[in-house]
N, C-alpha and C positions, 0 to 999 in steps of 0.2 A: 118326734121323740125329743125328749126333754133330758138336757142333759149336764150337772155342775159339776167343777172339778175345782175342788177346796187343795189349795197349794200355798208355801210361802214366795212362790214367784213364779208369780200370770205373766210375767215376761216371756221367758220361758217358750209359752203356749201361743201366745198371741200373733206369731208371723204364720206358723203353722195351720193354724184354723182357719185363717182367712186367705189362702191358698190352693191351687188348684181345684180339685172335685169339691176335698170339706168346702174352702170357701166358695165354692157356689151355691152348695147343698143348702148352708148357714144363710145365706144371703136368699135364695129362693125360698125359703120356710120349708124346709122339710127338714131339717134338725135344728133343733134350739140348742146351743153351747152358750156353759154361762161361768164364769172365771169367779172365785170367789179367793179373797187375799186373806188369809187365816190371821196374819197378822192384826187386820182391822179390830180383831174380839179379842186382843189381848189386853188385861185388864192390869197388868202390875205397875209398879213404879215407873220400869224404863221401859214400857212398853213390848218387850220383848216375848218371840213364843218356844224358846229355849231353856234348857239350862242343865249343869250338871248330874248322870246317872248317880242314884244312889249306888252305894258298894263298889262306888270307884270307876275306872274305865275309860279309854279313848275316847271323844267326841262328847257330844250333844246329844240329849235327847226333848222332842219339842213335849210344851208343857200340855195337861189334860187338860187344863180350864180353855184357853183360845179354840182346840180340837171341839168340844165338848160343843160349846156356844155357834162355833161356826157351824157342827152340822146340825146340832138343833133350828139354828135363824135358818135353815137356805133346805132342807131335807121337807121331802112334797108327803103326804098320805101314799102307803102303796110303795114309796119311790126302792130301791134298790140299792142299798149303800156299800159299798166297795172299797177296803183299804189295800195299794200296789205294795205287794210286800211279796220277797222271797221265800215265804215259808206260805202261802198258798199256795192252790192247787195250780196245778200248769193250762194256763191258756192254749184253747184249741177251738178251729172250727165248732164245734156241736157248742163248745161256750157261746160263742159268740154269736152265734144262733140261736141261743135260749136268749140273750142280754137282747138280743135282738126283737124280742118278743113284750119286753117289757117298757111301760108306757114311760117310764122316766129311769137315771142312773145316777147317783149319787158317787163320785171318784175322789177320795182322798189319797193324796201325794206322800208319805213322809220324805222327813231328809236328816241328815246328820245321821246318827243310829236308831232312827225308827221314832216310834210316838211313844207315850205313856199307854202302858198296858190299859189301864183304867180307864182312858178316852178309846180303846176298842172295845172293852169290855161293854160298856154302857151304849156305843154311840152305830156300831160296825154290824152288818149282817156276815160279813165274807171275805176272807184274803183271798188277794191274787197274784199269781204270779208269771211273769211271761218268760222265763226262760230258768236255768240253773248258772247265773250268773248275777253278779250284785249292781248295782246303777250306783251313781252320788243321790240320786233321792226319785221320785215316782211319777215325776211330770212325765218324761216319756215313756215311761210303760203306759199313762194313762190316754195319754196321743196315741198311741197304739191301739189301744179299745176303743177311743171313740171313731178310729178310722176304719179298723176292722167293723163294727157293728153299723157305722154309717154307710159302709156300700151294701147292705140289707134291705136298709129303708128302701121301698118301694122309690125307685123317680132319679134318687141318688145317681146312678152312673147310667142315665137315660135308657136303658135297656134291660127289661129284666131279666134277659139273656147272658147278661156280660157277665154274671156273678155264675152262674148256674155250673160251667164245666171248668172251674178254676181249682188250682189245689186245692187240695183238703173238702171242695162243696161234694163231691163224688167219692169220698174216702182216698183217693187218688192222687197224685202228682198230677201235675198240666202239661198236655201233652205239647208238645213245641210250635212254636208262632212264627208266620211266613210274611213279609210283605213286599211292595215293589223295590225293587228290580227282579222279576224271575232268576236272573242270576249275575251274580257277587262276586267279582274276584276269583272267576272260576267256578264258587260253588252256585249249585241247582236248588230251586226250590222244589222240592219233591213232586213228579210226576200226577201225583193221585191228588193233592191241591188244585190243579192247573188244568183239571181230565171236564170238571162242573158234574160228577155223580157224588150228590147228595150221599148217600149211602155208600159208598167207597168211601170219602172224605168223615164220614161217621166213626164210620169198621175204623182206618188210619189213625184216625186222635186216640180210640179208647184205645187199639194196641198197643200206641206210643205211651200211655200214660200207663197202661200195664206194665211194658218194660221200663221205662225210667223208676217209676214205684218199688219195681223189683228191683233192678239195682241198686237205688240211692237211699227207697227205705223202703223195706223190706216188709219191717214188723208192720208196713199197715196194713197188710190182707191179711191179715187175721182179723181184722175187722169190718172191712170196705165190704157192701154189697154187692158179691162178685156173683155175675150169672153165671151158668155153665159152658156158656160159651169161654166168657173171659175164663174158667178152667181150663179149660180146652185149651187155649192160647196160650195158658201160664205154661202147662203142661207139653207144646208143640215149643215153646221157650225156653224149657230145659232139655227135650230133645235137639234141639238145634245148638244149645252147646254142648251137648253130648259128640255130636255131629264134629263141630268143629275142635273140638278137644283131640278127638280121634283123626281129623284130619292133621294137625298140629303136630300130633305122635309120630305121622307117617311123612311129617317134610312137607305135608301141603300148607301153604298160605289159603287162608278164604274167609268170607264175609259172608254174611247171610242177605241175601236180596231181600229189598221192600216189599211190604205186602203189594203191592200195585204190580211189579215186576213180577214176582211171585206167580200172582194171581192170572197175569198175559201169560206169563210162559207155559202154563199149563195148557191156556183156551189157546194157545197157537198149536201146540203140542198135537191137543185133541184132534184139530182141525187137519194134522196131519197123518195120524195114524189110525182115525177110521173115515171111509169112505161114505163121500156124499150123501150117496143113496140109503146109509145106515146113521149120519150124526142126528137126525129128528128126534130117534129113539133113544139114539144112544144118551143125549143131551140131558133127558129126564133122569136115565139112571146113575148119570156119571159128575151131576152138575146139580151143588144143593144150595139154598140161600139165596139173599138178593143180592151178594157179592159175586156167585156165580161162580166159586170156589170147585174145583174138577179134581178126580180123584180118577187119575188116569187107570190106574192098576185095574178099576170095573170095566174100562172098555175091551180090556184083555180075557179078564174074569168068564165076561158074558158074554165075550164071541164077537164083540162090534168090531175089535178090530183082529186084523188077520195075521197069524205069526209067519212072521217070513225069515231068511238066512241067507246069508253071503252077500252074493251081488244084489240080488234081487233088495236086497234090504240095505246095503250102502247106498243103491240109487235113490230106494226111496226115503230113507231118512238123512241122507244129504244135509248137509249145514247148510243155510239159507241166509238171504241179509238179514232178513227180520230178526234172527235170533242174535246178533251182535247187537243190536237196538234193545230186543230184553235184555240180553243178559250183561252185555257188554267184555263178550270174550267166552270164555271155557265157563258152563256153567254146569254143576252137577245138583241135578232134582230129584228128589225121592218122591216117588210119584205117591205113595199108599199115606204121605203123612205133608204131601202140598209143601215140601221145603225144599229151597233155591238157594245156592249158592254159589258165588261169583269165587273164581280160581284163577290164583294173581302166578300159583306156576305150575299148569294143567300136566305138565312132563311128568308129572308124582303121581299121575293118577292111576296108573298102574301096578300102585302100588296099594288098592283099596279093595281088595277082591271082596270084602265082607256088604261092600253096599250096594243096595237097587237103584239105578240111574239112569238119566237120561244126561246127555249131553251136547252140547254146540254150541259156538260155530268149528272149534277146534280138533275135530274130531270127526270119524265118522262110523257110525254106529250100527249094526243090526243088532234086532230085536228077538226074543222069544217067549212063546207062550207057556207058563209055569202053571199047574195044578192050583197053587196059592194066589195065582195073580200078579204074582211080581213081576215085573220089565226085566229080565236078565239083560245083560247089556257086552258085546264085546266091543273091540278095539280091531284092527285089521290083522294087528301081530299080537295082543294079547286075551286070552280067554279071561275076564272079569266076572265072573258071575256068581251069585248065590250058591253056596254047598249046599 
């Protein structure tokens, strides 16, 4: 791609381009940048390409005639010409994705108070603008596009994977980035990173990009190509602060477990509450996706597993080590909608009659079989279970 950027100072521009990825890009021939001094086509007395606004007013404005000649000399057939100004449209991925498409760019700078109308009039296909905020003049908003549009180019950032799941390429926020040391001062790098299942590590980013989206910016799923899954998710995302909302009400502290965490506590769960000779079966009906996502409530539903009370059902749903490894302490699951959640002060939990749960290691549980499916759940000393 072919690309000029007509400015009163290539200064400016010149350490920037020849820098990092741009300058390798420039330097291996996969983008052409070409700095053109507006100055050089000023034709008047003192050479200058300013001068004072008719009807008065603060500052400068540059003249038509240098504008006018500079993009006539340096503007290709075809080319795309461009003036950075405040009062275009706002720069966004799908722009820079179109600009991306096109064989050459044409970027004029203004500075002072803008250019003569007259040298846009004649010379400009298009204003642009990259934010709701003003600059001293449009070199760097124009370093902005040619950086944005040059990790497009095929070769640019050696993978053409590196581009593909980054903000905005997905309609989306990016979902968070791990590297070595597994772990930092205490913190962990997340479990489902470190696990090597492709498809765990998939499911993980888009969720994480689903929630940061949702909360940092909102407004872009009204337009991002959400599958029905990711509804699903958005949807199991405000159930879960439903969840914790109502927890909050009631004196509980709690977080909502990772989907990795999540997704174990279930398949351990499973493994616990229906018996050997029944999980083959049960596995197809209780277990959907290549995430392998379990929806305990079916193994009750349809008989896999078996309702028990009292002792019989303390011995056998007993807190185990494993479940401090999921869950890492008092964890309450809603088994019919796959949500987990870690409980910083499980003493409160007594105080939740309204929800279906499962819990450990703190705790110990028996079980019963409901018409609807749900896990009723008690405590030794208290009855918690669904009205």
């Amino acid at each position: 791609m072919k690309i000029k950027i007509l400015t009163l100072f290539p200064e400016m521009l010149e350490g920037p381009l020849h820098a990092s990825i741009l300058g390798r890009a420039i330097d291996a021939g996969l983008i052409d940048v070409e700095l053109v001094n507006i100055r050089d086509y000023a034709k008047n007395k003192h050479n200058n390409a300013d001068d004072y606004p008719f009807g008065g007013g603060a500052g400068m404005v540059m003249l038509p005639q240098p504008v006018v000649d500079a993009v006539e000399a340096n503007a290709l057939p075809g080319m795309r010409r461009i003036y950075m100004s405040p009062r275009g449209r706002t720069l966004n991925q799908k722009i820079v994705e179109e600009y991306a498409q096109c064989e050459s760019l044409l970027l004029l700078c203004g500075h002072y108070e803008g250019v003569d109308q007259r040298a846009l009039d004649l010379c400009i296909d298009e204003e642009l603008s990259i934010g709701d905020y003003v600059l001293t003049g449009g070199e760097l908003a124009a370093l902005i596009v040619v950086d944005a549009v040059s990790r497009l180019i095929p070769g640019v950032l050696g993978s053409d994977e590196s581009s593909a799941d980054e903000s905005f390429s997905t309609g989306l926020l990016e979902y968070p980035q791990y590297t070595r040391p597994a772990e930092f001062r205490g913190m962990k790098v997340p479990d489902v990173l470190l696990g090597g299942n492709h498809a765990d590590i998939a499911a993980w980013r888009r969720r994480e990009s689903l929630k940061l989206t949702r909360e940092r910016r909102p407004e872009l799923l009204n337009s991002a190509p959400l599958t029905e899954a990711d509804r699903e998710e958005l949807r199991r995302m405000e159930r879960a602060d439903e969840i914790l909302r109502a927890l909050s009400s009631d004196g509980v502290r709690a977080e909502r477990l990772d989907m990795f965490a999540e997704t174990a506590y279930a398949k351990a769960w499973f493994s616990r509450i229906v018996p050997e000779e029944r999980r083959r079966a049960a596995r197809k009906q209780c277990f959907s996706g290549r995430r392998h996502v379990g929806w305990l409530y079916q193994a009750f539903e349809m008989g896999y597993a078996p309702s028990v009370r009292g002792e019989e059902a303390e011995a056998k749903f007993a807190a185990k080590p494993e479940d401090a490894a999921l869950g890492g302490g008092a964890v309450l699951y809603l088994n019919r909608e796959n949500l987990a959640f870690r409980l910083e002060n499980p003493e409160a939990l007594s105080h939740l009659p309204r929800l279906a749960l499962l819990t450990a290691p703190d705790f110990s549980w028996s079980f019963a079989r409901s018409s609807r499916g749900e896990l009723y759940s008690y405590t030794k000393a208290t009855e918690a279970n669904i009205p």
